[in-house]
N, C-alpha and C positions, 0 to 999 in steps of 0.2 A: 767298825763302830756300828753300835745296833740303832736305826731307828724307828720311833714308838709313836703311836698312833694316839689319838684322839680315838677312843674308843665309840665314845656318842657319834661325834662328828663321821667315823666313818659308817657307823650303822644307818643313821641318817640321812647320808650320800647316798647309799644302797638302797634302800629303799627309794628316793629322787630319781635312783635311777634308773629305777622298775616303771617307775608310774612316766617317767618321759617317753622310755620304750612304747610304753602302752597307749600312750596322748600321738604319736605322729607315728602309726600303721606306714605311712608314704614312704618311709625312709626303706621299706623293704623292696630290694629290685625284682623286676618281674622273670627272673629264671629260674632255674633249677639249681639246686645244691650240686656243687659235683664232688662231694665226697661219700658217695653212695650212702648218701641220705637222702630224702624227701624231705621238702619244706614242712613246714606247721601241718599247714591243714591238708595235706596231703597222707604226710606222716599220719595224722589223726585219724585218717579215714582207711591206711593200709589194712590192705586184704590179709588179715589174721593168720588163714591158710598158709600164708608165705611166710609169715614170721615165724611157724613152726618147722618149715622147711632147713632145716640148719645142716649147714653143710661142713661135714668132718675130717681128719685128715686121720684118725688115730690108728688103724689102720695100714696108713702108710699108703692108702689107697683115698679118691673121694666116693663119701659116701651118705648117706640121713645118717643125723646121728640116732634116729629111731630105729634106724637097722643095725647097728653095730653091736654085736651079742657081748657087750662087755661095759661096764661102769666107767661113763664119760659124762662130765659137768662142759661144757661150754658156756663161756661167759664170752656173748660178743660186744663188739666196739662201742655199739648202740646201747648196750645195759651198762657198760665201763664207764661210759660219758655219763650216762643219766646219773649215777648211784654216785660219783667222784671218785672213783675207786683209780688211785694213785699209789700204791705200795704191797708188797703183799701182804700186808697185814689187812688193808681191805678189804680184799676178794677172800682172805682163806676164813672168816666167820662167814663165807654166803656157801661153802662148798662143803657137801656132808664129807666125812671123812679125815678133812684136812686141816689138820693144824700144824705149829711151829714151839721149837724150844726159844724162848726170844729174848735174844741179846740187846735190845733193848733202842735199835737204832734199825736205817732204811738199811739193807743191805748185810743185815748182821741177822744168825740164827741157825736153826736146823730143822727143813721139811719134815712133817712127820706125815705121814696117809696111812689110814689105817692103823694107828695107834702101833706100827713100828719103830720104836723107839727104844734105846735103853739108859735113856739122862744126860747126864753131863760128861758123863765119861767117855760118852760113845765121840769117835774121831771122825769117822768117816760114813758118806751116805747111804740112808735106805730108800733113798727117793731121787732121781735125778729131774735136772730140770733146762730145758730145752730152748733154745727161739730158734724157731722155724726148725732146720737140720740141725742146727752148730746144737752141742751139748757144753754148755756152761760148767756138770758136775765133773771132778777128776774122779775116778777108778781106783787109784794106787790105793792100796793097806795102809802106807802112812802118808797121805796127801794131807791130810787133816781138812777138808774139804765139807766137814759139817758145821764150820764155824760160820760159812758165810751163806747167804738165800741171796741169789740173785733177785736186783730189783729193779730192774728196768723202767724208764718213763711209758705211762702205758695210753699215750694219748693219740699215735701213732699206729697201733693196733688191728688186726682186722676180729681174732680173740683171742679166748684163752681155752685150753683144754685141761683138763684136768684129766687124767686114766688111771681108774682106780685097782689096786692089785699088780701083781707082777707082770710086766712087758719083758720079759727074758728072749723071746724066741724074735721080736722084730726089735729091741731096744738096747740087750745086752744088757750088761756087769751095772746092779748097784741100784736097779729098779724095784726092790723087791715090794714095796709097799704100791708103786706105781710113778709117774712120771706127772711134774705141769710142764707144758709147752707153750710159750707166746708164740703166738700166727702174724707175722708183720703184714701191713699191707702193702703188695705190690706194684710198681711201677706199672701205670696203665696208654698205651699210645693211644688211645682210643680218642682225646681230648686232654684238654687244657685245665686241672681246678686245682685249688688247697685251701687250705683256711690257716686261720690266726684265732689264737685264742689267751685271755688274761685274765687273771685268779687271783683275788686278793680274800686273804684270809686274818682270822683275829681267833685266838684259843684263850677259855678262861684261865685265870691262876699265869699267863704267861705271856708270850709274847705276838707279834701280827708280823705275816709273811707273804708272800704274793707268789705267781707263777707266770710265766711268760711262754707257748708253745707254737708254732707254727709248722706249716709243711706245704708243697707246692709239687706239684706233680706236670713234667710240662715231655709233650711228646717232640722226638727228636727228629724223629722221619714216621708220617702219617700210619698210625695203624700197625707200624712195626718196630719202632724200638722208643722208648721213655724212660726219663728219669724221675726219681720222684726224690727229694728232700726236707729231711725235717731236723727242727731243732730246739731243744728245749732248755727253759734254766727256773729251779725252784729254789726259792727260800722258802723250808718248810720252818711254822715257828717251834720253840722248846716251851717249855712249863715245869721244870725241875730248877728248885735252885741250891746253892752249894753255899752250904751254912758255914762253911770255913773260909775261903775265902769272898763272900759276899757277892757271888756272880750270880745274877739272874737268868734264868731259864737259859740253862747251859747245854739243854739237848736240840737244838738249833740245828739243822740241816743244811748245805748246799749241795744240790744235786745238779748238775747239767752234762749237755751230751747233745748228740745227732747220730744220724744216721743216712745213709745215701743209697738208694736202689736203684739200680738198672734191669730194666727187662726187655728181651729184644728177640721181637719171633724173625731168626734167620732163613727160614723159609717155613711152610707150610705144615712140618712134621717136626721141624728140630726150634727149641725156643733156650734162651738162655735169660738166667737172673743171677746177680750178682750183687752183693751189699757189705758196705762196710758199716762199722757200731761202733762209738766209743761212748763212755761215761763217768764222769765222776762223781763220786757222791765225799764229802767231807762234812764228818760229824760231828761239831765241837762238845758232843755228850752223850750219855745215853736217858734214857726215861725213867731209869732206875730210882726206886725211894730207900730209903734207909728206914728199918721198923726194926722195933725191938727185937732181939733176936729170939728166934722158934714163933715168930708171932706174925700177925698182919696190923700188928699197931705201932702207928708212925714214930720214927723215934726224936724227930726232929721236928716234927708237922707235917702236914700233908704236901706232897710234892717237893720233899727237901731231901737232901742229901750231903755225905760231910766230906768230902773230897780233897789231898791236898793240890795245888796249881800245876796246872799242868796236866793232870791226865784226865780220864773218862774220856776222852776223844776216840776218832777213829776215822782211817780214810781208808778208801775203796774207788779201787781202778778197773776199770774193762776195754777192752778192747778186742775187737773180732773183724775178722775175714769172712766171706762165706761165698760159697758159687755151688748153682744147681743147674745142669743140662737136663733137657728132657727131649728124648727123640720119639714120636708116635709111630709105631707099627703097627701095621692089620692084625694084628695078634693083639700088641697091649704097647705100654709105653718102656724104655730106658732111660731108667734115673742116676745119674751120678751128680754125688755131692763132695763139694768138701768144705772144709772149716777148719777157722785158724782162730782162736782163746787165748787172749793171755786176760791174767789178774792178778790182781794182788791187793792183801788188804793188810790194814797194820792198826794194831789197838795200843794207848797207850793207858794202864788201869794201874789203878793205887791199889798196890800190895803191903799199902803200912798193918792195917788192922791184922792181917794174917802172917806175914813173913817176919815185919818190923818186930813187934813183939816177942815173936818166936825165935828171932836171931839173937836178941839180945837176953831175952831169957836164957839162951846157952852161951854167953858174952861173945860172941860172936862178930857183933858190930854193936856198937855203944847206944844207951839208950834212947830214944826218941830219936834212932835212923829211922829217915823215908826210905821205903821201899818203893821202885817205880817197874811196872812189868812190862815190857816189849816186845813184842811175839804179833803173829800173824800171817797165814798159809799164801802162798806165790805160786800159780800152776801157769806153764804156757801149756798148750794141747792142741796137736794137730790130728784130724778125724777124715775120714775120705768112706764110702758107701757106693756100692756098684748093686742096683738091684733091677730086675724086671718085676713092670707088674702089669699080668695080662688082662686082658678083658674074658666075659664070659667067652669061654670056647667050649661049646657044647654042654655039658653038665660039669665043667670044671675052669675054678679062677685059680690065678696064686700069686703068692710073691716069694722071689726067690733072689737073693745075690749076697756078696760077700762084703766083709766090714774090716775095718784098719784101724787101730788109734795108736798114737805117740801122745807121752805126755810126760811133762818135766815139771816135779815141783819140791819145796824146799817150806820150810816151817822152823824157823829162828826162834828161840825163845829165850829173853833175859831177862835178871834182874839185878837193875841198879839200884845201888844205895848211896843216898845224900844225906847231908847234916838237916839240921831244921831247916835252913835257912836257904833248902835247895842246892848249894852248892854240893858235886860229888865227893864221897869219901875218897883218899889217900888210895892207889893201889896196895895190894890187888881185893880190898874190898869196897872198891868200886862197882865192879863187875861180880857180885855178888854167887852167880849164876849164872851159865852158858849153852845153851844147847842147839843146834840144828841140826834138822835132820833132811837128808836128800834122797829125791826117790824117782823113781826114773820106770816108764812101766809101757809095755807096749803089747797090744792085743791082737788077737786075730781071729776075726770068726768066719764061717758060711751058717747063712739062715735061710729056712721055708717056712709057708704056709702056703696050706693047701685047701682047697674047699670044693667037695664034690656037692653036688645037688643033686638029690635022690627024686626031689621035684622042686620046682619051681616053685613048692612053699618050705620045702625041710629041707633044711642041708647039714654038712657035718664040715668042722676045719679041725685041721690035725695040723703043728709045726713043731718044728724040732729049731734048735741053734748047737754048733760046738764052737767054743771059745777056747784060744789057748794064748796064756799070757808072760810074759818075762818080766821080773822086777832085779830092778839093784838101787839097793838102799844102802848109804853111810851115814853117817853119821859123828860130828866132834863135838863135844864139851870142856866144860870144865864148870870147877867149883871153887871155893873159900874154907870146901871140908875136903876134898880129895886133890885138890890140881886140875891138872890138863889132862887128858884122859886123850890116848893115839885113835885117831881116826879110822874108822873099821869101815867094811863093806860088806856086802849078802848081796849072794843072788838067790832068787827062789823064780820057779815055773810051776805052773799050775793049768789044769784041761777043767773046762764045766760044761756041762750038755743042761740045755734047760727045755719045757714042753711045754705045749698047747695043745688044748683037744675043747671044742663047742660044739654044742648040736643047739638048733637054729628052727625054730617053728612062725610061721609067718602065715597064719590062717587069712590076713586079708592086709593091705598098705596098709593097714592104721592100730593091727595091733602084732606083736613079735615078743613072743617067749624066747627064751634060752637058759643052757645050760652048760658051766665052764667049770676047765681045770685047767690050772697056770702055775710054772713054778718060775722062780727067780733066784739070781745068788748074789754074794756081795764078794769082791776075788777077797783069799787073804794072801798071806806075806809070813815072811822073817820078824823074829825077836833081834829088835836093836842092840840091846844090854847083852850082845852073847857072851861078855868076860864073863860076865857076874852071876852066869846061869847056875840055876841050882839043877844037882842030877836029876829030878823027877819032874822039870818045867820043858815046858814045848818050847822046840825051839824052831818049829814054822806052826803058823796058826793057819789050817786048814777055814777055808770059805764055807762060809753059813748059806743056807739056804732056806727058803719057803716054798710052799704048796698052798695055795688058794684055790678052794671049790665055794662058788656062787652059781644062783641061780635069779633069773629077773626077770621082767617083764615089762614092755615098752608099749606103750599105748595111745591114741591119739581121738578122737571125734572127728567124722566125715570132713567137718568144713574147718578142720583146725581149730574151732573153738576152747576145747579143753586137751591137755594133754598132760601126758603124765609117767615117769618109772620107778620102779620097787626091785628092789635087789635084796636076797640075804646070803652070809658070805662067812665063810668059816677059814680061818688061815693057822698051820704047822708052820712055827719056826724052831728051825732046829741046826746045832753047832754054835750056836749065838758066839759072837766075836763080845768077850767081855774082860772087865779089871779081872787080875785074881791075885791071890799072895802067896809065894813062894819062896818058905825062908825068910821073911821080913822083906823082900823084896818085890813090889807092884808089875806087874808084867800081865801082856794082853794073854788069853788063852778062849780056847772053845769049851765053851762050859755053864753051856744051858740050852733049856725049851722054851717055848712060850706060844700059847694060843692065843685069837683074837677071836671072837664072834663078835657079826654085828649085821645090821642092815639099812639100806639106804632109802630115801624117797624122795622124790621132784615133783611137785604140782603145778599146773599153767590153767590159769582159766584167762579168756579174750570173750567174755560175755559178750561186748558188743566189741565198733570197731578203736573205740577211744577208753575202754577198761580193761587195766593188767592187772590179775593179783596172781602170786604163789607162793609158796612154802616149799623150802627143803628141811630134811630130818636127816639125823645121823646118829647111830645109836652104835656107842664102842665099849667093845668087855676085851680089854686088852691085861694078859696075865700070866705071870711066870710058873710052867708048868713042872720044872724039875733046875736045879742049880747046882753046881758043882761046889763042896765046902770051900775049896779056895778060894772060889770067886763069892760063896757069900759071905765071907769072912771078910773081904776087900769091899763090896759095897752095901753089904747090911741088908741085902732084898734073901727072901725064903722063897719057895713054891706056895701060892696064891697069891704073892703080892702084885696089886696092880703096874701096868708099866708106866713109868713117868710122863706128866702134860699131855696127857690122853684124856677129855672130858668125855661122860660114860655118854652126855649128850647133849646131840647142839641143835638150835632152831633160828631160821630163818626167813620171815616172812614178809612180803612186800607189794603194794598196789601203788598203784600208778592210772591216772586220769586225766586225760586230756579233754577240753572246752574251748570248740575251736567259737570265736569270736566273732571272725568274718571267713570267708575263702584265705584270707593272706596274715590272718591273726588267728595264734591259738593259744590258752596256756597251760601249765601242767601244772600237777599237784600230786606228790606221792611221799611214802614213807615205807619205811624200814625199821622193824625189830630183828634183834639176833639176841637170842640166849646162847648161854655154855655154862653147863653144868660144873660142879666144881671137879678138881684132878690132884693129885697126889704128886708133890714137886719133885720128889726123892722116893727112897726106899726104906722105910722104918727103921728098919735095923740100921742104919748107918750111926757109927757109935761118934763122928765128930759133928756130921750136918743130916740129921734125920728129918725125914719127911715130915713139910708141912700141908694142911691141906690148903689147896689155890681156891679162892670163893668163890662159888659161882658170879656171872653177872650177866644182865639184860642193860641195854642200849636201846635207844630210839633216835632214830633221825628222820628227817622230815625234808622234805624240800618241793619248790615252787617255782616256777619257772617263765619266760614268755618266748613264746617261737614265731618266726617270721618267713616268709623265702630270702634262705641265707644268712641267717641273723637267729639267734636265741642267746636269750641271760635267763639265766638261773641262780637263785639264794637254796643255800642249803641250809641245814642247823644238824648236824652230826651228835651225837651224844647227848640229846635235846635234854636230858635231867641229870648231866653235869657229875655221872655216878664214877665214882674214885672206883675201879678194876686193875684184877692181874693178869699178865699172861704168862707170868713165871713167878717162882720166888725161888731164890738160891743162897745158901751159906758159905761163908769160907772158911770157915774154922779149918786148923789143921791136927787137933788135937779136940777129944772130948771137954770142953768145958770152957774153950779157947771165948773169948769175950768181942767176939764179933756183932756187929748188925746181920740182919738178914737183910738182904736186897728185895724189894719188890719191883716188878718191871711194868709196869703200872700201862693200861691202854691211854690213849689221846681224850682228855677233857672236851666239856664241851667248843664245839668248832661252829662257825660261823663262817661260812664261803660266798663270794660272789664271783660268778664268773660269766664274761660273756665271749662270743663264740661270732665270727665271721668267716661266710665260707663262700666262695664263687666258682 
């Protein structure tokens, strides 16, 4: 049962509750935060130089991120909390490069970096994504592992990295655009702290929702081993409603979860960390609008949709293992990792407007059957890593060791047919449609990199990787037009070598040129359908690769006051894993190019010690440079067509000001713009669902804050001019002329948050 706020009343309260904060300073205790933050006016007055000091892990080594010769966004814990950034739909309008295909819920979609993408057809990933070691993304050819974006609660955090371009040589299979990683924060023996923290929210056009997070860090034997614990639970609210059966804001959230860290230095040289994660997130919707079809005009009103009972939902499960040794040598350190993933996500989506229609137009199943679609990808994955990473030894660093994965995952996909009235049709057109497919895939690499220093300001890194993989894929169905169809199997193996080469200019600490080349690949596999092969179709899909040459420049001012980097970056993709038709039959094949140009920029200015402002830029010319007639025959794109949900550009800009009060009171006040330029949802040529364009749009949000020792509330106003935006738009038609809505995936209306924060 949902319940609903007193909209006045709670705006009202918020505000009451700001100005009480601000009337009794006393209730702030006289210590130190222990969640490696500073109180207010300490915070207020932090030495700037240090706030630029950010320290990296991308590398696989630590390092400044101002030295790292390669495209990394860090967002730390301290910018995640200020900004409320809770999903990745948050963070990826503040990072050049980074956007999503968006399925329209927390936990649902497909990373895109660098405008690697090829729509809706594409299965599996160009991007992986990480927390801490464990790799969340599955590898296999048919894992179908592009449906879902991992989305963790991010309150618990120490950051985010974002690494732009291919990590092939230290990240392996399916990086080819680049990698996000969450950095958790570690169990500290050092002392005793955590916080609590509570978030109540109200979104216009729908419904109010709150958040509850805590964590508690407590050492177990002084100085050398601690646990630290956190746990979360959000009702995030929906604003879409379902003009059929009369449900209000049906894209409702509940997300919750925890996590548990152990770190425990066993003696002076060897330390061990250990964590377990689990989460669920359950969607009773997605955000999607219903507009007329080929159009962005509503077809129902704005924020509605026609749904029948029952579906638009979706749940999503995590759960992980993880364990890191690290032993210190006079040389350098030994890292072994390992990690244990499972998930599983399950959609259930109304296939009346497309299948319904379409079945009964060939009498098939009787008129006004519902069609209801069940599908949804399930990977466990086990991962293990043995590397050395030395320190300088003379004019030469590296990192060198070998890599493991197992992974098992399966992608069911039905459709059931019901009378109007919900009840299932009669066998066997019940089960209208059948299929799963299982796949099973195990890797094994050795990597280097290598880095001499010709002097102690130029250096040069060189790495190589060899990857060799084994897959077995079955697969059973059935239909309502063929049967049962006998259960087949394929094995395919496949070797990939991937490279790194940087040269590295460092004329003084505060400023660092460089210059890269990186390539990446995505593994491929076996044709499922091999009855049905036609003579001239592939019947293994060789793995696609990229080449990425960028060049950039990392810059800072003496005292840390400004800082700043520029990157520009030309990316070769070539074999592209794409639809093609063969014989009237859909089947995956290689059979395309595509370039990107683009270039990136980050600005920081800390004029004094209480004003932040910056601006990131991203500018994408993502496009198809050669296609094979089968496959543009299958999905309607030519050579120069742009690739799909790649805005050409996107801007992000934000200041922040603190007005410390007294020494023990201080308050803030900052904002946030984000543009994105408009993008091409499809590929024109698509003769059933062609390309519409996605609008541009600009957001404003704003927020105000008060800090104490140990103590801050914060009001936000997110989307402060209430502007109706897409982040996708997709068709179902399955036939040219087929009388579908177009979905639009509409971003979060204006939001209203109040949260306040205790920490000891």
């Amino acid at each position: 049962m949902k319940v609903r706020f007193n909209r006045t009343h709670w705006l009202s309260s918020a505000v009451s509750a700001v100005a009480l904060c601000a009337s009794f300073p006393s209730l702030a205790q006289d210590r130190p935060d222990g969640d490696e933050q500073q109180p207010s006016s300490a915070g207020a007055a932090a030495d700037a130089k240090d706030q630029a000091e950010i320290i990296v892990t991308a590398s696989k080594r630590e390092e400044r991120l101002q030295d790292v010769p390669a495209t990394v966004t860090a967002l730390t814990g301290d910018t995640i909390e200020n900004l409320g950034v809770r999903d990745f739909r948050d963070y990826a309008t503040l990072v050049p490069g980074l956007s999503q295909r968006d399925l329209g819920a927390p936990g649902l979609g497909t990373i895109i970096l660098r405008g690697l993408n090829t729509g809706p057809q594409q299965t599996t990933n160009t991007a992986s994504f990480y927390i801490d070691d464990a790799p969340f993304s599955p590898s296999g050819f048919l894992s179908v592992g592009s449906e879902a974006t991992p989305s963790p609660d991010l309150a618990d955090i120490e950051r985010i990295e974002v690494l732009k371009g291919p990590q092939g040589t230290l990240y392996g299979a399916s990086s080819l655009g680049g990698l996000v990683r969450v950095i958790t924060k570690k169990a500290d023996p050092s002392r005793l702290f955590g916080m609590a923290q509570l978030e109540a929210m109200t979104v216009a056009h729908g419904d109010e929702g709150w958040a509850a997070r805590a964590a508690v860090n407590i050492p177990l034997i002084a100085n050398r081993v601690a646990v630290r614990v956190s746990g979360f639970y959000r009702h995030a609210p929906g604003w879409i409603d379902n003009v059929t059966t009369g449900e209000r804001d049906i894209n409702s959230s509940i997300i919750k979860g925890g996590r548990i860290a152990l770190h425990a230095d066993v003696s002076d040289r060897l330390a061990l960390d250990l964590a377990g994660f689990y989460q669920d997130i359950d969607n009773n919707g997605g955000s999607g609008q219903a507009n007329v079809k080929g159009t962005t005009r509503p077809l129902y009103g704005k924020y509605k949709i026609g749904e029948i009972a029952g579906t638009g939902g979706s749940d999503i499960r995590y759960r992980s293992a993880s364990g890191t040794a690290t032993y210190d040598t006079d040389a350098g350190a030994v890292v072994a990792t390992a990690a244990y993933v499972k998930s599983a996500t399950r959609f259930i989506e109304d296939y009346t407007p497309s299948y319904g229609n379409y079945l009964s137009l060939f009498g098939i199943v009787p008129v006004g059957t519902q069609i209801v679609g069940q599908y949804g990808p399930e990977l466990e994955k086990f991962t293990s890593e043995l590397r050395f990473v030395s320190k300088r030894l003379g004019p030469v660093e590296f990192v060198a060791g070998g890599f493991y994965t197992w992974e098992n995952s399966q992608y069911p996909f039905g459709l059931l047919a019901r009378d109007a009235t919900g009840t299932p049709l009669p066998a066997p057109l019940d089960e209208a449609f059948f299929v799963r497919t299982h796949s099973k895939y195990q890797e094994y690499a050795a990597f280097g990199d290598l880095t001499f220093y010709l002097t102690d300001r130029l250096d040069v890194t060189g790495g190589i990787r060899f990857a060799h993989n084994n897959q077995t894929v079955s697969q059973d169905q059935g239909t309502v037009f063929y049967g049962p169809y006998a259960a087949n199997s394929t094995d395919f193996s496949d070797n990939a070598t991937t490279y790194l080469a940087t040269v590295r200019y460092r004329p003084s600490d505060q400023l660092s040129f460089y210059a890269r080349a990186a390539s990446g690949y995505r593994p491929g596999g076996p044709q499922t359908a091999t009855a049905l092969l036609p003579p001239n179709a592939q019947s293994e899909i060789r793995s696609d690769s990229v080449w990425n040459y960028e060049a950039g420049v990392k810059a800072s001012s003496a005292d840390g006051t400004f800082s700043g980097s520029a990157a520009l970056y030309h990316i070769d993709w070539t074999d592209i894993q794409l639809n093609t038709i063969f014989g009237g039959i859909t089947l995956q094949g290689n059979a395309g190019k595509a370039e990107v140009d683009g270039f990136e920029l980050e600005l920081l200015a800390r004029p004094s010690a209480n004003f932040t402002a910056g601006a990131n830029v991203g500018r994408t010319n993502a496009r198809i440079t050669s296609i094979d007639a089968a496959a543009a025959g299958s999905l309607g794109a030519s050579s120069g067509d742009k690739l799909p949900l790649t805005p050409g550009w996107t801007v992000a800009a934000f200041a922040d000001h603190n007005v410390p009060f007294s020494d023990r009171l201080a308050g803030t006040f900052g904002g946030t713009v984000r543009f994105q330029s408009d993008m091409p949802s499809g590929y024109p040529g698509s003769a059933s669902n062609p390309s519409i364009k996605v609008p541009s749009v600009t957001t404003v949000d704003l927020r105000a804050g008060l800090e104490m020792e140990g103590y801050s509330l914060q009001l936000r106003v997110d989307n402060l001019f209430d502007t109706l935006g897409y982040t996708s738009l997709r068709g179902g038609a399955l036939y040219p002329g087929q009388p579908v809505p177009t979905i639009g995936t509409t971003i979060r209306p204006r939001a209203v948050t109040l949260s306040a924060t205790a920490r000891f």
